[in-house]
C-alpha positions as CSV (number, residue, x, y, z in Angstrom):
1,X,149.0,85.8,112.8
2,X,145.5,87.8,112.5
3,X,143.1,87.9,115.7
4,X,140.7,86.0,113.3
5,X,142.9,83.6,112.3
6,X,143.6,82.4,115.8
7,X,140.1,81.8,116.9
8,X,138.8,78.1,117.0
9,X,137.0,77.1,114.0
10,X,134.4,74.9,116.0
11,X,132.3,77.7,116.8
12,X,128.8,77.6,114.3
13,X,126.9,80.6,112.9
14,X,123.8,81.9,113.9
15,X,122.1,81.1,110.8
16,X,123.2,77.6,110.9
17,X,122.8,76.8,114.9
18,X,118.7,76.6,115.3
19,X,118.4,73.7,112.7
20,X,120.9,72.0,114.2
21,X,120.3,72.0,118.0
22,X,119.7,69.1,120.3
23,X,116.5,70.3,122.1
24,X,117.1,67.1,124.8
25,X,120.5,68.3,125.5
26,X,119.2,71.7,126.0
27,X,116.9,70.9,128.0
28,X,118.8,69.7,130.8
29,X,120.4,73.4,131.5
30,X,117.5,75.2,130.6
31,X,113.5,74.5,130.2
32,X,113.0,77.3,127.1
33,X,114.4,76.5,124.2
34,X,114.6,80.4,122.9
35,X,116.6,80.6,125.6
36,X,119.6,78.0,124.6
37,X,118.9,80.0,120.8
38,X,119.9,83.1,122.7
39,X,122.9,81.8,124.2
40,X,124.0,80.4,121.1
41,X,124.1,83.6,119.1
42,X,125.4,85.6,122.0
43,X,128.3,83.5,122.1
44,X,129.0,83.4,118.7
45,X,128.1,87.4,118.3
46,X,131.5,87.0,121.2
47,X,133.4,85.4,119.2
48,X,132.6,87.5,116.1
49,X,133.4,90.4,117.7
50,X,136.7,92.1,116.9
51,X,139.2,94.0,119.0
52,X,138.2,97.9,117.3
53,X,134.6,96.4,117.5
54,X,134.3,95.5,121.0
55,X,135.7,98.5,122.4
56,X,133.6,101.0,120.6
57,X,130.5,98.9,121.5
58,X,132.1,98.5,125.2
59,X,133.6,102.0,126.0
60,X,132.0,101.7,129.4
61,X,132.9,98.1,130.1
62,X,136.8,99.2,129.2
63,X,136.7,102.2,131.7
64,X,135.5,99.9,134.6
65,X,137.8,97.3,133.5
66,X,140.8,99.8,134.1
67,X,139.2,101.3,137.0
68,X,138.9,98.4,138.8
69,X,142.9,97.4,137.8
70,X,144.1,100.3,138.7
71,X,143.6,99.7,142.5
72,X,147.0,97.5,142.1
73,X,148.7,100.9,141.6
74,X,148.5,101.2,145.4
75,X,150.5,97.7,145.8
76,X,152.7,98.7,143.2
77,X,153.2,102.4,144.9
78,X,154.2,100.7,147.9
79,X,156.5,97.3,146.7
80,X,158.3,100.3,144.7
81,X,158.7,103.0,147.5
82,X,160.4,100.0,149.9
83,X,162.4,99.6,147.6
84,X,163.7,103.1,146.8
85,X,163.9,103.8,150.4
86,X,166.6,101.4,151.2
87,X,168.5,103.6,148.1
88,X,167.2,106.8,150.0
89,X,171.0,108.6,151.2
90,X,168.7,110.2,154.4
91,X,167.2,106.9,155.1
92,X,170.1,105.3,154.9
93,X,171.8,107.8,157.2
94,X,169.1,107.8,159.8
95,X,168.3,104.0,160.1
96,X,171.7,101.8,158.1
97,X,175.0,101.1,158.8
98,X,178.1,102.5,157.7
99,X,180.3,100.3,155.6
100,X,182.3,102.6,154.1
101,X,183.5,106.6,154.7
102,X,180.4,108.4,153.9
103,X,178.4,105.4,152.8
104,X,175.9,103.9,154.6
105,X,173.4,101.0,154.1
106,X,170.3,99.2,155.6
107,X,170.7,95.6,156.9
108,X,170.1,92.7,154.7
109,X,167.2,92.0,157.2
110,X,165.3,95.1,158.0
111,X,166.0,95.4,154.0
112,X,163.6,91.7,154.1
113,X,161.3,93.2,156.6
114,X,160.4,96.1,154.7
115,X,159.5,94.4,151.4
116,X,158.2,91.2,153.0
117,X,156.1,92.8,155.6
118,X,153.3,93.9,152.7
119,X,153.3,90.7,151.4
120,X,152.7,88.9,154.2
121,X,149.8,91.2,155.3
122,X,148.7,90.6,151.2
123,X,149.0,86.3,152.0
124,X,146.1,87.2,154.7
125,X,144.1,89.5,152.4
126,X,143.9,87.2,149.1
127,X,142.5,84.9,151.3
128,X,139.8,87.0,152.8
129,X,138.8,88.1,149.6
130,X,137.4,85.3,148.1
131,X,134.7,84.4,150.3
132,X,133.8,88.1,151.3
133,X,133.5,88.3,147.3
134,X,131.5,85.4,147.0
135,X,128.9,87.3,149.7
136,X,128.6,90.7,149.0
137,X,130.3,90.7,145.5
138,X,133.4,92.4,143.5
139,X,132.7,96.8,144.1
140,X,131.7,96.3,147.9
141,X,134.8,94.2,148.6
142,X,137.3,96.2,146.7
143,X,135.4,99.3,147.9
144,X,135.8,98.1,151.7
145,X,139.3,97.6,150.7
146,X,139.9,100.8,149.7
147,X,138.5,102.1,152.8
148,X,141.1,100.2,154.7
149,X,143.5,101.7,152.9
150,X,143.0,104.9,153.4
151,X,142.8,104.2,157.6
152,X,146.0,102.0,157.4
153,X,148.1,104.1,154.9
154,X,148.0,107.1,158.8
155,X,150.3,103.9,160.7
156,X,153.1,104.0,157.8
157,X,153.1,107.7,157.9
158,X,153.2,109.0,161.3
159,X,155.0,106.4,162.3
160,X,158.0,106.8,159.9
161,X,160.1,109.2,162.0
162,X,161.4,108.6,165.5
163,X,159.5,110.2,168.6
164,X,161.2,112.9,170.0
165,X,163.2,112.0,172.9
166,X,161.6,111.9,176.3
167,X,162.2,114.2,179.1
168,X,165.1,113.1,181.7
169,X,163.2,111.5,184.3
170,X,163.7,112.1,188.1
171,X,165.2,109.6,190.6
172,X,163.0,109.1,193.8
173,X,166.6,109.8,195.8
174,X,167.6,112.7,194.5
175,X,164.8,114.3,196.1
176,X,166.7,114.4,199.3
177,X,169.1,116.4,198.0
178,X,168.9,120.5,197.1
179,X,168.8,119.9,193.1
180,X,167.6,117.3,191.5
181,X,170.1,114.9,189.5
182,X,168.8,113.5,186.0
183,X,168.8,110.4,184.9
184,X,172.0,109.2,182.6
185,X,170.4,106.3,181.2
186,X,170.5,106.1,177.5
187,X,167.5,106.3,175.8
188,X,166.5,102.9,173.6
189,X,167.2,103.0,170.1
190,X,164.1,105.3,168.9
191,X,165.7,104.5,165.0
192,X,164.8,100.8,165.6
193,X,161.5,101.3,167.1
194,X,160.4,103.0,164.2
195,X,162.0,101.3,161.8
196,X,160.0,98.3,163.4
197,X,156.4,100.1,163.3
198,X,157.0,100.7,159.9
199,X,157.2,96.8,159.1
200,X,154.0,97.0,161.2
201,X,152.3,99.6,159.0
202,X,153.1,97.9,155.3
203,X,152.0,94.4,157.1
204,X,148.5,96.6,157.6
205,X,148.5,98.3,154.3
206,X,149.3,94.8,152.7
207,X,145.7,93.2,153.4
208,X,143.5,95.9,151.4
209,X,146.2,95.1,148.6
210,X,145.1,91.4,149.0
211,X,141.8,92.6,148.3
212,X,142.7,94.3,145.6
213,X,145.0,91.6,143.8
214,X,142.1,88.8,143.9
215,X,139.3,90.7,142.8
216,X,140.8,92.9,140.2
217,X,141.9,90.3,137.6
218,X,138.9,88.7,137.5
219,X,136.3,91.5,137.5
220,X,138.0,93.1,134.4
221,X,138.0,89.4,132.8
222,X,134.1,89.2,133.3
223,X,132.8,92.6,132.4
224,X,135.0,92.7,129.1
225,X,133.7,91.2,125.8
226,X,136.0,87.5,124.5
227,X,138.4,90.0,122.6
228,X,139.3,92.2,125.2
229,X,139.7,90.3,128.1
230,X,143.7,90.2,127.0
231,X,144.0,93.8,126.8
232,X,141.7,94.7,130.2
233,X,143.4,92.5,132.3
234,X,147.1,93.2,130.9
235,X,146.1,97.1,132.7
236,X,147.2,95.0,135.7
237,X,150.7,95.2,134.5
238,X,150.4,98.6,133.4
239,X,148.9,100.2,137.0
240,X,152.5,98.2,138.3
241,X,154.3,100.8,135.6
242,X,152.0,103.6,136.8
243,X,153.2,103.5,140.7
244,X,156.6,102.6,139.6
245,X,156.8,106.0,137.7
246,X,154.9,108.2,140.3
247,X,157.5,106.7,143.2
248,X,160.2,107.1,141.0
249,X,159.5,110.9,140.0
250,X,158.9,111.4,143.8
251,X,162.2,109.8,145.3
252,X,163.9,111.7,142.8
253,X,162.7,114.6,143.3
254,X,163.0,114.4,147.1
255,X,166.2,112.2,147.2
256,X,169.2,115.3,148.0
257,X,166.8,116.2,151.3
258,X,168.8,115.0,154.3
259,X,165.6,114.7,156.5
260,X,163.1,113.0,157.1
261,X,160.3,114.1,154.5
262,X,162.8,112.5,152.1
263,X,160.7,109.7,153.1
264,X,157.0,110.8,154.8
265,X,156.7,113.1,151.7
266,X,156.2,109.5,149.2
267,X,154.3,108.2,151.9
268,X,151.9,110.9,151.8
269,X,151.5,110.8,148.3
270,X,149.9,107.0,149.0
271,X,146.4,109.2,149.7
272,X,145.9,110.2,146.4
273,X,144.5,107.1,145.1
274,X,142.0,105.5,147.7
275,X,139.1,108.8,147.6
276,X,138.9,108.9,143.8
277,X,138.8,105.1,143.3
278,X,136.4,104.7,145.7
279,X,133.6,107.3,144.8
280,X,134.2,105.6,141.1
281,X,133.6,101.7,142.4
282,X,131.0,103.2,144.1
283,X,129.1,104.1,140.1
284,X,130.7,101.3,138.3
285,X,128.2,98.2,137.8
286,X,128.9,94.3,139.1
287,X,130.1,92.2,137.3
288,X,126.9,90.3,136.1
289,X,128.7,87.0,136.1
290,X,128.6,86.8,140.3
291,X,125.3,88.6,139.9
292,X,123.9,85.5,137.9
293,X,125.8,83.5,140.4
294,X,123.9,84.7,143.5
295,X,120.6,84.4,141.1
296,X,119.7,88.2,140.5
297,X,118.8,87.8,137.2
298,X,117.1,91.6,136.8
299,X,120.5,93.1,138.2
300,X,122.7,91.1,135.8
301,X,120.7,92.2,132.5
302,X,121.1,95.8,133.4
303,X,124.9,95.7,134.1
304,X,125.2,94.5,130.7
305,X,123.4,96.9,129.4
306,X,125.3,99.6,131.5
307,X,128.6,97.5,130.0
308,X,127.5,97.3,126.7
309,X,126.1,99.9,124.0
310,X,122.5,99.8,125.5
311,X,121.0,97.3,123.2
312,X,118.4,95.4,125.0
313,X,118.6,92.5,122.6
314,X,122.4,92.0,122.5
315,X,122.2,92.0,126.2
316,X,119.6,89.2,126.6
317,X,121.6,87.5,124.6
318,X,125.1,88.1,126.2
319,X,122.8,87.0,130.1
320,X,121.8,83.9,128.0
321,X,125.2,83.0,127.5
322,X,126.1,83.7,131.0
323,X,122.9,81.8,132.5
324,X,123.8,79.0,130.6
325,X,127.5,78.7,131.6
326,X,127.0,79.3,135.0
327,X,124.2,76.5,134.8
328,X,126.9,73.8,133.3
329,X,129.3,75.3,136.2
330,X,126.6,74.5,139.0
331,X,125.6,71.1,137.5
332,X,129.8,70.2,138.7
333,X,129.0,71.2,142.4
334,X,127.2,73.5,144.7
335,X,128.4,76.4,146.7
336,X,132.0,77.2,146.1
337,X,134.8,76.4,148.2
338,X,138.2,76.4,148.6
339,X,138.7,72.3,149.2
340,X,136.7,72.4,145.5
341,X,140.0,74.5,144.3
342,X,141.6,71.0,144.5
343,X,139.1,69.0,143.2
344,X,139.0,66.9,139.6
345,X,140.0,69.1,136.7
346,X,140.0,72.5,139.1
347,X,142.7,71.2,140.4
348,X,144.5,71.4,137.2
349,X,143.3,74.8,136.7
350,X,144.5,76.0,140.2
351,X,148.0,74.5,139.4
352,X,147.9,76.9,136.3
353,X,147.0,79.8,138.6
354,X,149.3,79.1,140.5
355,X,152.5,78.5,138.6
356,X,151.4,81.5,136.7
357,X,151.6,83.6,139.7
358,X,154.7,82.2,141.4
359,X,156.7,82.5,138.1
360,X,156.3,86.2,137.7
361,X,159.0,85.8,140.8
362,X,161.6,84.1,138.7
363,X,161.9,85.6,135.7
364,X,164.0,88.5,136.7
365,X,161.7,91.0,138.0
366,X,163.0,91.2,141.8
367,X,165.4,92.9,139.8
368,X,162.7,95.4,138.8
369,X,161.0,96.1,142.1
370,X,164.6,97.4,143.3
371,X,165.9,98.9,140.3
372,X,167.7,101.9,141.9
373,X,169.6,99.7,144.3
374,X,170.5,97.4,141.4
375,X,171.6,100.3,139.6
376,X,173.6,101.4,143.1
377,X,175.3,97.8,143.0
378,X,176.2,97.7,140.0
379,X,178.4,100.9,140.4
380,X,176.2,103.9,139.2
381,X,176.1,107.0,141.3
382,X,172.7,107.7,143.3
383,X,171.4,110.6,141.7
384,X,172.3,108.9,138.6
385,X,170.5,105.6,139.9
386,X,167.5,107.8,140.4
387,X,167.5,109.1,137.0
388,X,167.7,105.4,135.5
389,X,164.9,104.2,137.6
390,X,162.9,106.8,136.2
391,X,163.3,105.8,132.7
392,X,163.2,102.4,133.4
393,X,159.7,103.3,135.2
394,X,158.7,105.3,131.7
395,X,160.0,102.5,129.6
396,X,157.7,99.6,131.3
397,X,154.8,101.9,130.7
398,X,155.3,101.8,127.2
399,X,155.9,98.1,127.3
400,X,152.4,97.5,128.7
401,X,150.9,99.9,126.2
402,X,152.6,97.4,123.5
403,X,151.1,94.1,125.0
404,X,148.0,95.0,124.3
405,X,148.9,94.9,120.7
406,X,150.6,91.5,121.5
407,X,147.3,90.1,122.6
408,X,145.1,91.0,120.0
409,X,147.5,89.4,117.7
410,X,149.1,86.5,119.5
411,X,148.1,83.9,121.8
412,X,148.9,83.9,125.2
413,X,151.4,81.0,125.7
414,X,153.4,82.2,122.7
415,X,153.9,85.5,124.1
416,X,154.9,83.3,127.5
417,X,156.9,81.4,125.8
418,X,159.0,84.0,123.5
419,X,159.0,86.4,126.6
420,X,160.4,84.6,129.1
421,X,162.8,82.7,126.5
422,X,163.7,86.9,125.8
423,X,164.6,87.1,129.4
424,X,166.6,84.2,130.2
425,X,169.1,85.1,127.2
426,X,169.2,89.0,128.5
427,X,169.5,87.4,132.6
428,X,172.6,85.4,131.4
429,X,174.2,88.1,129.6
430,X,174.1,90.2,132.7
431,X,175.8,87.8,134.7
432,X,178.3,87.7,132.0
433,X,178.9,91.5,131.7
434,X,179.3,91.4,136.0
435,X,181.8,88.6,135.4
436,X,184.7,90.9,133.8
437,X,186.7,93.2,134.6
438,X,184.4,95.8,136.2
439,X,184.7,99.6,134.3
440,X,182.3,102.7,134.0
441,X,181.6,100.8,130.6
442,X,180.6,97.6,132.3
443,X,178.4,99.8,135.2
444,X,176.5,101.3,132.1
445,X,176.3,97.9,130.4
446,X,175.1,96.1,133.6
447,X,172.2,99.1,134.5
448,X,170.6,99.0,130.5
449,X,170.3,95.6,130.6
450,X,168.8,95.7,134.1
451,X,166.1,98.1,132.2
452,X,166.1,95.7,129.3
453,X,164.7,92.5,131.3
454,X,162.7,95.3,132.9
455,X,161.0,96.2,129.7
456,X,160.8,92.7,128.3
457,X,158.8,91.7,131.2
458,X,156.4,94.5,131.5
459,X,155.7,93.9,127.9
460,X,154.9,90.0,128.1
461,X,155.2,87.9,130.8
462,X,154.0,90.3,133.1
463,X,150.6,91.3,131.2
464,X,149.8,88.1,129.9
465,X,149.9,86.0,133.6
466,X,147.4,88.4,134.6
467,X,145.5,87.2,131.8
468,X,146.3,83.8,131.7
469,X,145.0,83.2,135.6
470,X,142.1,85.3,134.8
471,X,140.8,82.6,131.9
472,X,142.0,79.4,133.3
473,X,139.5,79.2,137.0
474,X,136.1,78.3,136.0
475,X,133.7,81.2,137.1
476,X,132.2,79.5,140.0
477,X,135.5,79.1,141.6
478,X,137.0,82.2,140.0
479,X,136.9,84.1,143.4
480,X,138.5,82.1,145.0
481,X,141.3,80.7,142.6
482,X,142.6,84.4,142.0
483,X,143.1,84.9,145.7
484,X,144.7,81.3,146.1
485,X,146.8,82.4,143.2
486,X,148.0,85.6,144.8
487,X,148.8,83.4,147.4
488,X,151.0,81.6,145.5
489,X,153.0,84.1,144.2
490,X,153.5,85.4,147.9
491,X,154.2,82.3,149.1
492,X,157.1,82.5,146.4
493,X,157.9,85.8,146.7
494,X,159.0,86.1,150.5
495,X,161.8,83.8,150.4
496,X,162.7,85.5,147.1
497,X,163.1,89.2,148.3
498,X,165.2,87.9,150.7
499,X,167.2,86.0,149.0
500,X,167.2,89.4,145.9
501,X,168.4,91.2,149.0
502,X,171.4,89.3,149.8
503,X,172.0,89.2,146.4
504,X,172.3,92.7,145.9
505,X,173.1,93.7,148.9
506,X,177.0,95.3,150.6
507,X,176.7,93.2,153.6
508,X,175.2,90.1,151.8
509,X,176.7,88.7,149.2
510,X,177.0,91.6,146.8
511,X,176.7,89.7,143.6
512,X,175.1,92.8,141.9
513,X,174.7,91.7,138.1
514,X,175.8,88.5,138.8
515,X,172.2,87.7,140.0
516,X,171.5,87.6,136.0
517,X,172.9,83.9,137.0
518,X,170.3,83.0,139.3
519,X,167.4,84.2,138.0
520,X,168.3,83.1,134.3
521,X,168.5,79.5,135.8
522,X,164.8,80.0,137.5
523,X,163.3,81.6,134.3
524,X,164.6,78.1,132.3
525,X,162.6,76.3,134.8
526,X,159.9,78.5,134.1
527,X,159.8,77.9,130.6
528,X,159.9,74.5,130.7
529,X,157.0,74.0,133.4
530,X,154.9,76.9,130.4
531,X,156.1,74.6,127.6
532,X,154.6,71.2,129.0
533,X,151.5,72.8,131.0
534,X,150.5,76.5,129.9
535,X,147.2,75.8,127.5
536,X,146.4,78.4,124.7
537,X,142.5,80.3,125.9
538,X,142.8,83.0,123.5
539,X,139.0,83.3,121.7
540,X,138.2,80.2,124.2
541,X,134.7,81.4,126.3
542,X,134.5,80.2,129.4
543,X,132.2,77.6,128.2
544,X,134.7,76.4,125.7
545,X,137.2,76.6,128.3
546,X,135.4,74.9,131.1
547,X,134.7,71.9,128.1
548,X,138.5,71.7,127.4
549,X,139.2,71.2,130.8
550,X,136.7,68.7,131.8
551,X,138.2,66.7,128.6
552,X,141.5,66.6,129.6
553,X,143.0,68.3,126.7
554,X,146.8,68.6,126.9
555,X,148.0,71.6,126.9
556,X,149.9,71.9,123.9
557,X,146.4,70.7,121.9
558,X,143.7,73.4,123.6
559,X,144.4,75.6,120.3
560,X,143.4,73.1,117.6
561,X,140.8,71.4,119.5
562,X,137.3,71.6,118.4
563,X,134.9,72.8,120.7
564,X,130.8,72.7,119.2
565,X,129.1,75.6,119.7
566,X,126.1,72.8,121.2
567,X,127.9,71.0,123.5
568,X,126.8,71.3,127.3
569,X,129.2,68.6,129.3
């Protein structure tokens, strides 16, 4: 299927539109006529516009796009680095339990704390976002954010390693006597302590990642022309690959020290990104979207020239078609709220948004964010699991690099659909392969296909939910719906890690590849919910989109459903 042949064939041409419009129906979103002209060809210049096209006219939009996605690299970094550290032989020395001669292992619940804690500090963070975005706008929020980050990232890492013991402390008594006696009290467990202000630390670092999660998504959805917005916003998936690498090169590398900087060392390395990413947010333009939004008209015409290729007339038209949408999107209700998430046919949308989210935690890739200890589980050696994570990190990289391709060829619920289908055949093989007789053979067998559902779902239903939820919340509400989306996905991802933990873990029920089971049964549910509710919004603008909705389309019909390039409702 071409990218042409996929786009809507409601859509008019430019030469043919001015004849045709209805100046009475244009007239009731805006007073100048030229104007609704403008918006017409802009639109269809949008949908015109192919994928080589766009981003040679767009370089600048593209780079801000990635820049602003790449600030998930920092929740990514962290989800990743938990997850390796319960795999860590020092950490596992200095704050586990022995099970075995020489073997050691963190508890099932400060395994839960640890991955949960960032989460939950994310839960309060997506929900700050969206109405600190709706005020001061997409850069100065994910710029505040970054500053958090920075300050927060100092708790995780000078807090990682237990105080030195305190001096033996004198008894009031023993005064009397010629030498002073010292107190034989032990001290508390100093391992716990920190292991507990270390939970604290992720909670902290997890609300700047709330921040970052909301806003990210649907920045690089609005600055990007119709035919990238796929691509841009499947860089999500690919910063996700980006921190999974750079952890698992790190804990590697530092994984045969039997101290403490086998840990603090990663930590440190979390101070890289904030600085950089910051000073860059700092130059990049708004998105002109929320700049038409809070009515700074001036503002929004230059970011799309700073976006575009510098063509003033392209960009009046492009603000044209944004003025116009917006002005259909304000005529459905006035300041945005979050009770208007779950109003008429946004509360449709925010169902999508949500499901989208919540289902990226069923579909097998717990199994990702603690590949080394699956790899441990399932019988491989550590160094050896180190190695595999590695190349499982490498191997989702190239996976995102190939959904772009996927998007610009397919529509998004196909590549759902077939992806998560992909999965839950791989998922059940797994379980099937831990079910026998276990041999070096069946270790092997169990760890590529670990990497296997790794690489399916980096390469499509990872990418295209980011894109998905980026397209289905009208813009008005967009803000907000991202962050209740996030939320969402939290919501369904604490119970989750806890129960991927038991799963995997020695003093759980250490089902290893056996989970395949489990989450093959929840990616079948997945499915089905995508099959009966996902709609198609590949080439759909927001205008068309917004029309579909307000129709009551069903899903399975938004592809083949004629939109008019005239129609305002």
């Amino acid at each position: 299927m071409s990218d042409s042949d996929d786009k809507p064939t409601g859509v008019l041409h430019a030469d043919h539109e001015v004849e045709k419009i209805d100046v009475h129906q244009s007239e009731k979103i805006f007073d100048n006529t030229d104007l609704m002209n403008d918006a017409f060809e802009g639109e269809n210049q949008e949908h015109a516009m192919g994928v080589w096209e766009a981003v040679k006219s767009h370089p600048w939009a593209c780079l801000w796009a990635f820049t602003m996605c790449f600030t998930i690299v920092m929740e990514s970094f962290d989800m990743f680095l938990n997850g390796n550290f319960v795999a860590l032989p020092a950490f596992q020395q200095r704050y586990g339990v022995q099970v075995a001669d020489n073997a050691w292992v963190i508890p099932t619940r400060w395994q839960s704390a640890l991955f949960q804690s960032g989460q939950c500090g994310a839960f309060v963070g997506v929900f700050l976002a969206g109405p600190i975005t709706n005020r001061i706008g997409y850069r100065w929020t994910t710029i505040l954010g970054l500053i958090l980050m920075n300050a927060t990232i100092f708790v995780s890492f000078f807090v990682s390693v237990p105080a030195p013991p305190p001096p033996p402390t004198v008894r009031w008594w023993s005064l009397i006597r010629p030498f002073p006696v010292m107190s034989t009290n032990p001290c508390p467990s100093l391992q716990a302590d920190s292991l507990t202000l270390l939970v604290v630390g992720q909670a902290l670092e997890g609300v700047p990642w709330g921040f970052f999660i909301a806003n990210a998504p649907a920045y690089a959805s609005e600055v990007v022309p119709l035919s990238l917005r796929g691509a841009c916003t499947a860089t999500l998936q690919m910063s996700w690959s980006i921190g999974s690498i750079i952890v698992a090169a790190a804990t590697y590398g530092y994984n045969k020290r039997e101290d403490e900087w086998s840990w603090r060392v990663p930590l440190a390395l979390q101070w890289i990104f904030p600085t950089p990413l910051l000073i860059l947010l700092f130059l990049a333009p708004e998105s002109p979207w929320w700049l038409i939004r809070r009515g700074r008209k001036a503002e929004a015409l230059r970011s799309i020239e700073r976006l575009g290729d510098g063509n003033h007339e392209n960009a009046q038209k492009s603000l044209a078609m944004i003025e116009r949408t917006v002005k259909i999107e304000e005529q459905m209700g006035g300041s945005p709220t979050l009770l208007d998430l779950l109003k008429g046919t946004d509360l449709r949308r925010t169902i999508i948004t949500c499901l989208m989210y919540a289902s990226q935690n069923f579909a097998g890739n717990l199994i990702a964010n603690q590949a080394t200890f699956f790899f441990e589980q399932a019988g491989i050696s550590p160094d050896k699991s180190f190695q595999l994570n590695l190349i499982n990190s490498c191997l989702q990289f190239v996976a995102n690099a190939l959904s772009w391709f996927l998007t610009a060829w397919f529509g998004r619920r196909t590549i759902y659909l077939w992806g998560t289908a992909t999965n839950v055949a791989f998922l059940f093989i797994l379980g099937i392969v831990a079910s026998v007789h276990q041999t070096s053979a069946t270790n092997y067998a169990q760890a590529i296909l670990g990497i296997i559902i790794s690489f399916v779902f980096a390469g499509t239903l990872g990418p295209i939910s980011y894109t998905i939820i980026s397209e289905t919340s009208s813009v008005r509400l967009r803000a907000l719906s991202t962050g209740v989306g996030r939320a969402a996905y939290y919501v369904a991802e604490i119970p989750m890690i806890y129960l991927a933990s038991q799963m995997l873990n020695g003093t759980g029920w250490n089902l290893a590849g056996k989970c395949g089971y489990v989450w093959g049964s929840t990616a079948c549910v997945c499915w089905m919910m995508a099959y009966f509710f996902l709609p198609e919004l590949k080439n759909r603008s927001y205008r068309e989109a917004d029309i579909l909705f307000n129709r009551k389309v069903p899903a399975r019909k938004f592809k083949t459903t004629v939109i008019d390039v005239r129609d305002n409702e």
